[in-house]
Each structure stands twice: as structure tokens, then as C-alpha cells.
MARBA-3410 file (N, C-alpha, C, O; in Angstrom, 1 decimal):
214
0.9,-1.2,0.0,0.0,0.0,0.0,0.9,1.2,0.0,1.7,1.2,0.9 ~ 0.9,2.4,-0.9,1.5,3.4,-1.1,1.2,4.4,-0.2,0.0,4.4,0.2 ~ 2.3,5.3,0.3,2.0,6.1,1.5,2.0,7.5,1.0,2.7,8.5,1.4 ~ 1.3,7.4,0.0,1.4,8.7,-0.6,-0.1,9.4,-0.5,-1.0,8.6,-0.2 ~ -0.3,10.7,-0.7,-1.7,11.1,-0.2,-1.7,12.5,-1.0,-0.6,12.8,-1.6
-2.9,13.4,-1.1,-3.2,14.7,-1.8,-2.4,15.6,-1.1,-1.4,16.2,-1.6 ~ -2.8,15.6,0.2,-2.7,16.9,1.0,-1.4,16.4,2.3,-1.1,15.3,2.8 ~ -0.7,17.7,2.4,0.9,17.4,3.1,0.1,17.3,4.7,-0.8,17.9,5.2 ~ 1.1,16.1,5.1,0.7,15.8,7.1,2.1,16.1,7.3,2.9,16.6,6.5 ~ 2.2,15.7,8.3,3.3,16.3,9.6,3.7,14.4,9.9,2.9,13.5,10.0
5.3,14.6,10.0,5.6,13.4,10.6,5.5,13.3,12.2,5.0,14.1,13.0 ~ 6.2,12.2,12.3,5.8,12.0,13.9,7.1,11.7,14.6,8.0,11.1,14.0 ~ 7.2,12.0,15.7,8.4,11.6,16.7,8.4,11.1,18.3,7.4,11.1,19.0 ~ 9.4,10.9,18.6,9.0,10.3,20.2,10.2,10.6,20.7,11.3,10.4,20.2 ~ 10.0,11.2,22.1,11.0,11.8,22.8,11.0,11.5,24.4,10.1,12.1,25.0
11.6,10.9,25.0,12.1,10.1,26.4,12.7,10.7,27.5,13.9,10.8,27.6 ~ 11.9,11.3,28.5,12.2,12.0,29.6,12.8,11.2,30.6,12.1,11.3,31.6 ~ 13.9,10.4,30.9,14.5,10.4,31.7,14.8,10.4,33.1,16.0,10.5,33.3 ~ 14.1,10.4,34.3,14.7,11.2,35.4,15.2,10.5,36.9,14.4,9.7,37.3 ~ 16.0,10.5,37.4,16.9,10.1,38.2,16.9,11.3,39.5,16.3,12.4,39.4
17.6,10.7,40.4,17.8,11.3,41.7,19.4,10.9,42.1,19.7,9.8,42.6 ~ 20.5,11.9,41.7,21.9,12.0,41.7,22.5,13.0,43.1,22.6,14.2,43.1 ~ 22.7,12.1,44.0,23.3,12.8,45.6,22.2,14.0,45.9,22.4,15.2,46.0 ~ 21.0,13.3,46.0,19.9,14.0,47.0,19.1,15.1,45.7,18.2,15.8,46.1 ~ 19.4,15.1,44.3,19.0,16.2,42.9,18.0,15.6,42.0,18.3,14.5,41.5
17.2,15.9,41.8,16.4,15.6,40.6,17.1,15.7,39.4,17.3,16.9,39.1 ~ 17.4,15.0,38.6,18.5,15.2,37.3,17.5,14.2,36.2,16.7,13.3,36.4 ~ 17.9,14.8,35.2,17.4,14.5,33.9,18.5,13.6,32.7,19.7,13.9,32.6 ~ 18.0,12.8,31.8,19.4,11.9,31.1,19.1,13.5,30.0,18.0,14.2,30.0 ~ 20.1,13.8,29.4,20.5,14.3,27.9,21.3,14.3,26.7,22.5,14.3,27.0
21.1,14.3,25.8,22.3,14.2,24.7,22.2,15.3,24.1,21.3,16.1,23.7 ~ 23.9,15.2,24.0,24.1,16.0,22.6,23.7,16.2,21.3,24.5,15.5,20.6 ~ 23.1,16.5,20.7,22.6,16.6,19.6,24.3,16.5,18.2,25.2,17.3,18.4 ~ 24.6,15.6,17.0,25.4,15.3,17.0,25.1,15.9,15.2,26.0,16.3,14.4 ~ 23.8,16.0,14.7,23.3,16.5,13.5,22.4,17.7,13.3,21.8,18.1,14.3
22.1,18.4,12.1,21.3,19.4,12.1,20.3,19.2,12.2,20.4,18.2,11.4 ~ 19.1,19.3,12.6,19.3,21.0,13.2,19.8,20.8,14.7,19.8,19.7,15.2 ~ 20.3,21.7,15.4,20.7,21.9,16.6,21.8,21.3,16.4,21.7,20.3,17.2 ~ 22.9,21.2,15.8,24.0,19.9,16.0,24.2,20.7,17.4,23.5,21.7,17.8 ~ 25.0,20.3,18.0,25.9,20.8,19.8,24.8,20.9,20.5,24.7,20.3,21.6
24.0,21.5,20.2,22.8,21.4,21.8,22.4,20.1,22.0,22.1,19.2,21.3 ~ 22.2,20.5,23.8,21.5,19.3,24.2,20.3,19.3,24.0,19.8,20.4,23.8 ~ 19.4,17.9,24.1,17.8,17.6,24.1,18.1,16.3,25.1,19.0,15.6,25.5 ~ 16.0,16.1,25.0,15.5,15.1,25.3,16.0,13.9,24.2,15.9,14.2,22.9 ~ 16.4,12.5,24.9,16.7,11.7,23.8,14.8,11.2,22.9,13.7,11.2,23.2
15.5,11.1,21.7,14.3,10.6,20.8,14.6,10.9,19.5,15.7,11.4,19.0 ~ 13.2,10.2,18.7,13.6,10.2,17.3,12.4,10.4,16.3,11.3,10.9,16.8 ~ 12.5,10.0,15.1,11.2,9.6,14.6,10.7,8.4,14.6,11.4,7.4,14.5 ~ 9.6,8.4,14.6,8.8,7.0,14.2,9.0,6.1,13.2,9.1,6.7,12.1 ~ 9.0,5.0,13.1,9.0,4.2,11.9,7.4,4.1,11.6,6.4,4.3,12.3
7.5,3.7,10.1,6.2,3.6,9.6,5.0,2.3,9.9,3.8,2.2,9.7 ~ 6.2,1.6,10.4,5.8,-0.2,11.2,5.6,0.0,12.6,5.0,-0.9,13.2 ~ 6.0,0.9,13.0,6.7,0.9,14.1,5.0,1.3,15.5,3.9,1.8,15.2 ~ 5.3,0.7,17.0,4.2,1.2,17.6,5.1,3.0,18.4,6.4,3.0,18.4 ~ 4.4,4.0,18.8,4.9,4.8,19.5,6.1,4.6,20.3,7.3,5.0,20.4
5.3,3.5,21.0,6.2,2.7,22.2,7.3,2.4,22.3,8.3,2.6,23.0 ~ 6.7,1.8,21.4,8.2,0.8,20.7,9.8,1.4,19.7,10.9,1.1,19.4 ~ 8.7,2.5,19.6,9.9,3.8,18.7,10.6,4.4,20.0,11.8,4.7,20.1 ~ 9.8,4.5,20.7,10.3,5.6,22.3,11.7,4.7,23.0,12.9,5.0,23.3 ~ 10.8,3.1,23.2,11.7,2.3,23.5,13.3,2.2,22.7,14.4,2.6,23.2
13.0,1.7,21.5,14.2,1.8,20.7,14.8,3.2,20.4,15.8,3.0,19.7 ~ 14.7,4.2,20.5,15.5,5.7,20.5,15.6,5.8,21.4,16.4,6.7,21.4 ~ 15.5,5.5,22.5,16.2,5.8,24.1,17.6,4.7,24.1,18.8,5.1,24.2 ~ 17.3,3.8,23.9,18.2,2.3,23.9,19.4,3.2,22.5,20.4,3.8,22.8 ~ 19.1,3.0,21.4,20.0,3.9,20.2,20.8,5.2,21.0,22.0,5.2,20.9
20.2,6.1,21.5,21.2,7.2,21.8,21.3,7.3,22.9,21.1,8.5,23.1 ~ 21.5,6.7,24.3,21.7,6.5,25.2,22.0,5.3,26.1,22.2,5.4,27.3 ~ 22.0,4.1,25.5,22.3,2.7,25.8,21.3,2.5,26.9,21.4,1.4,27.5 ~ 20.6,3.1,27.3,19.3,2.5,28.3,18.2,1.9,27.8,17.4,2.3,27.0 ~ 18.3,0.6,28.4,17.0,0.1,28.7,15.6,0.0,29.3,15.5,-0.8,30.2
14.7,0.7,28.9,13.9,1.5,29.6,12.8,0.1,29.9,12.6,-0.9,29.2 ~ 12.0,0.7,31.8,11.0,-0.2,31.8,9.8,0.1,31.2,9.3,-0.2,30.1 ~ 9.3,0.9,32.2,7.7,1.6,32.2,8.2,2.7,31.7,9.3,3.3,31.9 ~ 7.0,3.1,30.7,7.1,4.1,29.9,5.4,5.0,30.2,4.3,4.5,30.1 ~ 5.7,6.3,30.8,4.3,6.9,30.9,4.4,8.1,29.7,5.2,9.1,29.7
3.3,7.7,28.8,2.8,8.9,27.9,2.7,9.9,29.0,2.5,9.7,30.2 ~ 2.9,11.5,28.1,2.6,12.5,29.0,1.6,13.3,28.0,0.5,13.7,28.3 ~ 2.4,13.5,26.8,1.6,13.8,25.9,2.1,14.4,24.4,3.1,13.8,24.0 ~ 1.5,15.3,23.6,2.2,15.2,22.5,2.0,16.8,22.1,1.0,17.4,22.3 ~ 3.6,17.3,21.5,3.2,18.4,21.5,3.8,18.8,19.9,4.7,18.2,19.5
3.2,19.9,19.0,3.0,20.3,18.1,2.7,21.3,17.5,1.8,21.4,16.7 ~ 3.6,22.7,17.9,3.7,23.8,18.0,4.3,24.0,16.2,5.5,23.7,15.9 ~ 3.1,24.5,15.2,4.1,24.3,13.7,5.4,24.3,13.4,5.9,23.6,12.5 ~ 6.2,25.5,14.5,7.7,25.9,14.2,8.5,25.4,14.9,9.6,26.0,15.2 ~ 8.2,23.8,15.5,8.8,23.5,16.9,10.2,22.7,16.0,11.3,22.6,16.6
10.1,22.1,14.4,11.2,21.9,14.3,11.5,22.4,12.9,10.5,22.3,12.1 ~ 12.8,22.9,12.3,13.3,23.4,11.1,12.9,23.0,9.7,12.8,23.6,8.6 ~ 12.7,21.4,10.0,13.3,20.4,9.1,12.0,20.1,8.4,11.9,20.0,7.2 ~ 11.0,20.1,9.3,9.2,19.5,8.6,8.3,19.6,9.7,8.8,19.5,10.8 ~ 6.7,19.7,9.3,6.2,20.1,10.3,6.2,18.4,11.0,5.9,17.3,10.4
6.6,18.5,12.4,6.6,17.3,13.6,5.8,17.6,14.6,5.6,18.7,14.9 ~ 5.4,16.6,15.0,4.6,16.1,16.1,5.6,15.2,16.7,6.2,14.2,16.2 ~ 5.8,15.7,18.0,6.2,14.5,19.0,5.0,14.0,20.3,4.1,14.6,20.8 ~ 5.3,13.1,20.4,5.2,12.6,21.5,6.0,12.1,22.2,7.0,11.4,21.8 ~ 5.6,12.4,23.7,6.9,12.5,24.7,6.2,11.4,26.2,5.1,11.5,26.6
7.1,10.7,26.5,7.2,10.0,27.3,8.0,10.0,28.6,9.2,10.2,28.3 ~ 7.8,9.7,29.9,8.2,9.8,31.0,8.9,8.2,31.6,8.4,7.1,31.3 ~ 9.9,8.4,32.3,10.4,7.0,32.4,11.1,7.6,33.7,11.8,8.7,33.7 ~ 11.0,6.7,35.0,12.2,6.4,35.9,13.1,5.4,35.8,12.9,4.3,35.3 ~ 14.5,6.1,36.6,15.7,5.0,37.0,16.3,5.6,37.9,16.3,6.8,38.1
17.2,4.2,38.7,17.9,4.7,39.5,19.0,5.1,39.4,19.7,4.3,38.7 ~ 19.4,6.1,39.8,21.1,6.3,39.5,21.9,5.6,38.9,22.3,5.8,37.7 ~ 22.2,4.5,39.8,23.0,3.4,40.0,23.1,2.4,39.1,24.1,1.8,38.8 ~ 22.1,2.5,38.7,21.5,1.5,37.2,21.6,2.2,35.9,21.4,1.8,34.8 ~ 22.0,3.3,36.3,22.2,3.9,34.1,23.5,3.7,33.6,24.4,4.1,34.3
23.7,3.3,32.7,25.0,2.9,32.2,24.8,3.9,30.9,23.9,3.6,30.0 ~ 25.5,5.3,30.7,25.1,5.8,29.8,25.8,5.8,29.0,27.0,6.1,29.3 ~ 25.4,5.5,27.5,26.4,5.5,26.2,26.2,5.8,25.4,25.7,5.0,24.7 ~ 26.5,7.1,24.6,25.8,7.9,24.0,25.9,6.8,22.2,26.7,5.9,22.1 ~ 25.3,7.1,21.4,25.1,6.3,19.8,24.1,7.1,19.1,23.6,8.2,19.6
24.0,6.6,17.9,23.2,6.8,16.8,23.4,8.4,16.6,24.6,8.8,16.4 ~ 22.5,9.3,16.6,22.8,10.5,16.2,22.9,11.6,17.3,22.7,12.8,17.0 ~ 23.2,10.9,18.7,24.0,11.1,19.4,25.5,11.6,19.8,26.1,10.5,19.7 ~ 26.2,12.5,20.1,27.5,12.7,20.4,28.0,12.5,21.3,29.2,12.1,21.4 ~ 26.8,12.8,22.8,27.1,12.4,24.0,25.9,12.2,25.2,24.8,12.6,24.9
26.0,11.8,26.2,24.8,11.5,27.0,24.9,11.4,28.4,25.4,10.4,28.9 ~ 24.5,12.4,29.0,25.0,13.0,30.7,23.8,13.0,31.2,22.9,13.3,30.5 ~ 23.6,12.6,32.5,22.7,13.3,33.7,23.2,14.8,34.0,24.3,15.1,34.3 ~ 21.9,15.8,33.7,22.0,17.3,34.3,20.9,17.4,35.1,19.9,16.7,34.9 ~ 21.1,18.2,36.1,20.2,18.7,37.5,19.4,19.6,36.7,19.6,20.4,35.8
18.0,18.8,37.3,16.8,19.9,36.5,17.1,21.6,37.1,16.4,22.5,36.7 ~ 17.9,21.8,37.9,18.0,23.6,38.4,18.9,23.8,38.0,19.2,24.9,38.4 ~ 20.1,23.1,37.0,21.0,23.2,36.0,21.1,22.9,34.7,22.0,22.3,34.3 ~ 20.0,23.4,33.8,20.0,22.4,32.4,20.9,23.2,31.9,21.1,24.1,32.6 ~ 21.4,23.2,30.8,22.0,23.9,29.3,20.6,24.3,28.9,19.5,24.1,29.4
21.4,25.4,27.4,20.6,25.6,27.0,20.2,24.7,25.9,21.1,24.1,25.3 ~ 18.6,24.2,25.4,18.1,23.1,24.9,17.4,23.0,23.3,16.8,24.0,22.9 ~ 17.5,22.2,22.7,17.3,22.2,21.3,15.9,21.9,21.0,15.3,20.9,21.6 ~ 15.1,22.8,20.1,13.9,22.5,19.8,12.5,22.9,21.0,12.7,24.1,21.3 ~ 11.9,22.6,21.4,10.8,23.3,22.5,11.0,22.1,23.7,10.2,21.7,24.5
12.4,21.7,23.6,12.3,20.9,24.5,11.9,21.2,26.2,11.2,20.6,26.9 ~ 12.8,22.7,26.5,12.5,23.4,27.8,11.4,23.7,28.0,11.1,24.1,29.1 ~ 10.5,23.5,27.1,9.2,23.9,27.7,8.8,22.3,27.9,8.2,22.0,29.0 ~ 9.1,21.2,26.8,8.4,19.9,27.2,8.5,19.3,28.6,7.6,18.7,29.3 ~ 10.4,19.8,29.2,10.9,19.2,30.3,9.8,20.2,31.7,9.5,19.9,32.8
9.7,20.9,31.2,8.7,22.1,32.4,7.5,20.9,32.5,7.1,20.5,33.6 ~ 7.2,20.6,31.6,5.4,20.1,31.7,6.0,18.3,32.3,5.3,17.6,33.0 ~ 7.1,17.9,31.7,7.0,16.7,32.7,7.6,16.5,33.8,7.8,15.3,34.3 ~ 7.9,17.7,34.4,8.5,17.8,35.6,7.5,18.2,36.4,7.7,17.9,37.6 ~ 6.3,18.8,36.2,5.1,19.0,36.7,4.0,17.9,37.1,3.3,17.8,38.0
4.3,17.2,35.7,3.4,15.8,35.8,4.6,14.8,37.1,4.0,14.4,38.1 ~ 5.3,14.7,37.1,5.9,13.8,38.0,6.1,13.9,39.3,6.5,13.1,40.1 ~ 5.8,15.7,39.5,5.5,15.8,40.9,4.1,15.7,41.3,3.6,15.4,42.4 ~ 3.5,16.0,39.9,1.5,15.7,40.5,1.4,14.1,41.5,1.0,13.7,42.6 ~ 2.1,13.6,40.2,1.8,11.6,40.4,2.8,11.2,41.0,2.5,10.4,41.9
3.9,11.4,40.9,4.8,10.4,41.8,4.5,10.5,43.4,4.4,11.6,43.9 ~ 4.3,9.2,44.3,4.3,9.4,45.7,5.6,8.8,46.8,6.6,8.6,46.0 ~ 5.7,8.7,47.2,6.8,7.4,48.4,7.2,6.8,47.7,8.3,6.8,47.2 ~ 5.8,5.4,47.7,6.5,4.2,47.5,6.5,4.3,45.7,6.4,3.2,45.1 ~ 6.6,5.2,44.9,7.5,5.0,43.6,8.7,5.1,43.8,9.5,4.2,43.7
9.1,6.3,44.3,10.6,7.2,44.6,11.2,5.7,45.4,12.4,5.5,45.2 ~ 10.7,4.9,46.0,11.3,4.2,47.4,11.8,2.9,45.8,12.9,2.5,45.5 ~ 10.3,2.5,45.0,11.0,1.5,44.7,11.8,1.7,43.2,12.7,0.9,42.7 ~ 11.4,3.1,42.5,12.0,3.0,40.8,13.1,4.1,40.8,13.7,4.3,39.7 ~ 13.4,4.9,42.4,14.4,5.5,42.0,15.7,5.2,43.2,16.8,5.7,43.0
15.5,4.7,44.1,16.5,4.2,44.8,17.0,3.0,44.4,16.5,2.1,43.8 ~ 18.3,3.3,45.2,19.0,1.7,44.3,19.0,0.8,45.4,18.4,1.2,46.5 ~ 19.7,-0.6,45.3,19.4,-1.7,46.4,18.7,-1.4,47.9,17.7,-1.8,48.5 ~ 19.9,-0.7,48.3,20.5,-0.4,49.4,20.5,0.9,49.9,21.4,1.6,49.4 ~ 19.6,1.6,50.9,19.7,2.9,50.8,19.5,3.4,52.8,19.3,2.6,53.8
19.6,4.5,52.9,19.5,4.6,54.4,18.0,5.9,54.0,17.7,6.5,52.9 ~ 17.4,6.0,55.5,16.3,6.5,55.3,16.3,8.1,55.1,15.5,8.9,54.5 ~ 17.4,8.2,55.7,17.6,10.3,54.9,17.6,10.3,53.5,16.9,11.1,52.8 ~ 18.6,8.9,52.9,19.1,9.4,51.6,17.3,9.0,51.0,17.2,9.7,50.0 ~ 16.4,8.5,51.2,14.9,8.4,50.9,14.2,9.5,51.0,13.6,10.0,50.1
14.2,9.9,52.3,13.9,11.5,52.2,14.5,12.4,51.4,13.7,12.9,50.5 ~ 15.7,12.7,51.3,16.3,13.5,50.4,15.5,13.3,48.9,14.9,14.2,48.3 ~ 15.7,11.5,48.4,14.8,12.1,46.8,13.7,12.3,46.8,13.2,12.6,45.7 ~ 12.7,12.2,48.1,11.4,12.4,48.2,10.9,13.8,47.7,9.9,14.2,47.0 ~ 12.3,14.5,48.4,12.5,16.1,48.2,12.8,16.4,47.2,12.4,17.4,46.7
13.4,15.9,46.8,13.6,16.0,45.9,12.8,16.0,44.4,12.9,17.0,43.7 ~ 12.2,15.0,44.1,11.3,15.2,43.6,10.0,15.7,43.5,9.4,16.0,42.5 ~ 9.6,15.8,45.1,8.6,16.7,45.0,9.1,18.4,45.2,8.3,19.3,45.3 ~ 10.3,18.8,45.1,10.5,20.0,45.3,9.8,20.6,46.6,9.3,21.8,46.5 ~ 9.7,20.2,47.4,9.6,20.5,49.0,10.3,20.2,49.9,11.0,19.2,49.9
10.1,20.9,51.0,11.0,20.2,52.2,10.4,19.5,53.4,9.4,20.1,53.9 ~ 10.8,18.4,54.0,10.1,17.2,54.6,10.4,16.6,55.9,11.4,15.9,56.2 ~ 9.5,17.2,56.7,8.9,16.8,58.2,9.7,15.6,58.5,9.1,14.6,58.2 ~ 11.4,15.3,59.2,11.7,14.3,59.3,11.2,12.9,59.6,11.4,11.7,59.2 ~ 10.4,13.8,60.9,9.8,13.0,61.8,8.2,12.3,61.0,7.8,11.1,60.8
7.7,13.5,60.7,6.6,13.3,59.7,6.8,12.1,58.7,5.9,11.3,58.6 ~ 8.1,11.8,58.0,8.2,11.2,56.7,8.6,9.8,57.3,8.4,8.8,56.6 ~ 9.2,9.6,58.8,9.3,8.0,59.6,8.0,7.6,59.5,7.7,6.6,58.8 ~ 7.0,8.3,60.3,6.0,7.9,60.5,5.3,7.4,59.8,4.5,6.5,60.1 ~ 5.6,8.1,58.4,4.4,7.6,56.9,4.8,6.6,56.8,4.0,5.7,56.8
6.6,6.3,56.5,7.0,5.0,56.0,6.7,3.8,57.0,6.7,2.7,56.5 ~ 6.4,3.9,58.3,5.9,3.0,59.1,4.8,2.9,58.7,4.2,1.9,58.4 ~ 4.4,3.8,58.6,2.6,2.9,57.9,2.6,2.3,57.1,2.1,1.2,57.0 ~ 3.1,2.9,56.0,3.3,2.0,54.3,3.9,0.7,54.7,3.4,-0.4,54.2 ~ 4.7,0.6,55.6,5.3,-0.7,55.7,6.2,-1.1,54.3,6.1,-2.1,53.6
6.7,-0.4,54.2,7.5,0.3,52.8,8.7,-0.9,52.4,8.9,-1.7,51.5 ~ 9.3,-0.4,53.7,10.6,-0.7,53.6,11.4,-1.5,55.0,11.0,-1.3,56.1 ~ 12.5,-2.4,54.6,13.0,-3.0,55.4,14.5,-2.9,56.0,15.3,-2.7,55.2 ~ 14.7,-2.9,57.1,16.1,-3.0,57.2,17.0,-4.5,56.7,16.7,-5.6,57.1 ~ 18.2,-4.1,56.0,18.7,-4.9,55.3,20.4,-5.9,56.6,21.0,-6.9,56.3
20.4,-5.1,57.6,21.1,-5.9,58.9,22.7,-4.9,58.4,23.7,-4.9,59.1 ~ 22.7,-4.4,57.3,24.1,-3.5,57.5,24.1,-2.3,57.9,23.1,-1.9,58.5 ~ 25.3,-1.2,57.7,24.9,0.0,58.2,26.1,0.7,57.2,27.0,0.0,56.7 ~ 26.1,2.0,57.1,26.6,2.8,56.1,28.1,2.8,56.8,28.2,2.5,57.9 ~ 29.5,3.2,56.0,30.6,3.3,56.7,30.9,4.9,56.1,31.3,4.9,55.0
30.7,6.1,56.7,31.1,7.0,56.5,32.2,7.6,57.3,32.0,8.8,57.6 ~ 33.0,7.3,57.7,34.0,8.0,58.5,33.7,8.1,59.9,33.3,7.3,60.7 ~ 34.2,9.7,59.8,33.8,9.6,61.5,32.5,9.9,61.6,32.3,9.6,62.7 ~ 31.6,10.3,61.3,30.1,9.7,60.9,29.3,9.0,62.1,30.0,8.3,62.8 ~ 28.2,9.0,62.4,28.0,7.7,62.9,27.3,7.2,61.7,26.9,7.8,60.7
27.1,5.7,62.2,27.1,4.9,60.6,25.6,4.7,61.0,25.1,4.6,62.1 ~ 25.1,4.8,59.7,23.2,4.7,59.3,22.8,3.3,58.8,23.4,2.7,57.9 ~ 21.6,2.7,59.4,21.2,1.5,59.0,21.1,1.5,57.3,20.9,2.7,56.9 ~ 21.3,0.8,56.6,20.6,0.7,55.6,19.6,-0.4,55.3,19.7,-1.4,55.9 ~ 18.5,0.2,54.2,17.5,-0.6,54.3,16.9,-0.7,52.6,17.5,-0.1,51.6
15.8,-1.5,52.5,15.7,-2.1,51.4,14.3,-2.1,51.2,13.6,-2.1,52.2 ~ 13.8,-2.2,49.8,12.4,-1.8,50.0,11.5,-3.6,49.6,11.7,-4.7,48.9 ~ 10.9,-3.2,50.3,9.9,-5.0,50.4,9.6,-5.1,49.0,9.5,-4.3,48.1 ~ 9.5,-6.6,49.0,9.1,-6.9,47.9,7.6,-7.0,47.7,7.0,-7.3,46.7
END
């Protein structure tokens, strides 16, 4: 079947929001942009769609292509299509939300990629295409929805002590959090477990670490 038609449409693309919790910061994955338009600026990783291809499955494989991650859960956020949003033809993206933990990204930048870093969302560069506005609107959505026990199980790694939990709680929701208040919750959730080791910081005193139930 020929994909040809009367009247000119808009291709499509898919773009992968990233976000991690790096020494207590909400940080976002990025690449360099390595072709025109924008060659040197950074963006959200993504690409276009194949004509076979599902959304998903394009999102999936352009994250994996220009950043060597393997993404789990993938949350649509939405699709945005502002006519002048890219140089080249009128696009539509759609953009997608994904957690990881730190500890777990192995980043490797490919395809039309140059390079691929975690940046502190209160530190980005400056960004290619309407991306700074997309990262505004999914940084908004992730504080609406994200609660505890996500941050506890998709963004901490193994092993964690209960400040450093607090910290990305704060982190992600961009507030600051009732110490005492935030023990108490996690005792109700019944969240999380202690794991029988404890942190070796120096002269420090050392912090249990704990682990989130299965």
C-alpha cells in the first residue's frame, strides 16, 4: 500500500524523559545533539517513528539507540506540536516519562548522538527545539503523580539509608520534609525493610541501611 496522499501531514516523533535522583537532585538523562538541526545542543533523547513501528516501541528503541538504556515503564505525557517546533518538517512529538535509579544507568551515547549525561533539572543547558518547555510540563506531571513508595521502589538503588529516601522524596517533589513526619508515613506503608548492614562514613556515625519489600 502506497503512502502517498493529496494533502501534506506532519511526521511523527517520540522523545524520552529520563529522570533520576543523583546525591539527593532531581537530574534528567540528555544528549548532545550530533546533526542538524541543533547539531551541539543538548535535548531530550528521541527520534522519529518508523512507519511499522508502535509509539512505544519507537520511544523504546530511540532511548536504547542514543543512550544505551533500557527503559522499563514508559508513561505517555503527551504530544506536543507547536508548527515551528522543528526546522526540518512540520513534527509532532510525542513524549514520554520514564524512571531509574542512578545506579542503574550505564550511559552510552550512539546513533545521532555525540554524547549522554545526567544534568540537575535547576542546572540544564541551553536546549534544542521546544524541549525546555516539554521538560517544564514533565517535571510538573511527575510531581503531581509520583508518591513514596515509587521514589522508594523506581528511584533508589538496592540499598539505601532512610535520609538518603527523604532526600529524593524532596527532591522530587520540590519541597522540604517533616523528618519526623516522613518516619511515620513510611511506618505505615510498611515500605521498607532494614537490610542488617549499616553505612561506613568516617567519623560519621554509621546509618542502618534498608531495602524496599518486595
Amino acid at each position: 500500500m502506497p503512502y502517498t496522499y493529496e494533502h501534506p501531514h506532519p511526521a511523527v516523533t517520540v522523545d524520552v524523559a529520563v529522570f533520576t535522583v543523583s546525591d539527593g537532585r532531581l537530574a534528567v538523562v540528555l544528549i548532545r545533539r550530533a546533526e542538524w538541526p541543533h547539531a551541539g545542543k543538548w535535548a531530550i533523547p528521541g527520534g522519529f517513528v518508523g512507519i511499522d513501528e508502535s509509539l512505544k516501541r519507537a520511544a523504546w528503541r530511540e532511548l536504547r539507540e542514543e543512550t544505551g538504556i533500557k527503559a522499563g515503564v514508559l508513561e505517555q505525557l503527551g504530544a506536543f506540536g507547536r508548527p515551528d517546533r522543528d526546522p526540518r518538517e512540520r513534527v509532532i512529538t510525542v513524549v514520554y516519562i520514564s524512571l531509574a535509579a542512578a545506579d542503574r544507568l550505564r550511559l552510552e551515547a550512539g546513533s545521532d548522538a555525540s554524547d549522554a549525561r545526567l544534568f540537575y533539572i535547576d542546572d540544564l543547558p541551553e536546549l534544542a527545539f521546544d524541549h525546555s518547555r516539554i521538560l517544564e510540563h514533565a517535571i510538573e506531571r511527575l510531581r503531581d503523580r509520583i508518591d513514596t513508595e515509587a521514589v522508594a521502589r523506581q528511584l533508589m538503588p538496592a540499598r539505601f539509608t532512610l535520609t538518603d529516601l527523604q532526600r529524593a522524596c524532596e527532591a522530587v517533589s520540590g519541597d522540604t520534609i517533616d523528618k519526623r513526619n516522613f518516619r511515620k508515613k513510611l511506618k505505615t506503608l510498611d515500605l521498607v525493610e532494614p537490610t542488617g548492614g549499616e553505612t561506613q562514613s568516617g567519623a560519621h556515625r554509621p546509618a542502618k541501611l534498608y531495602r524496599v519489600k518486595s
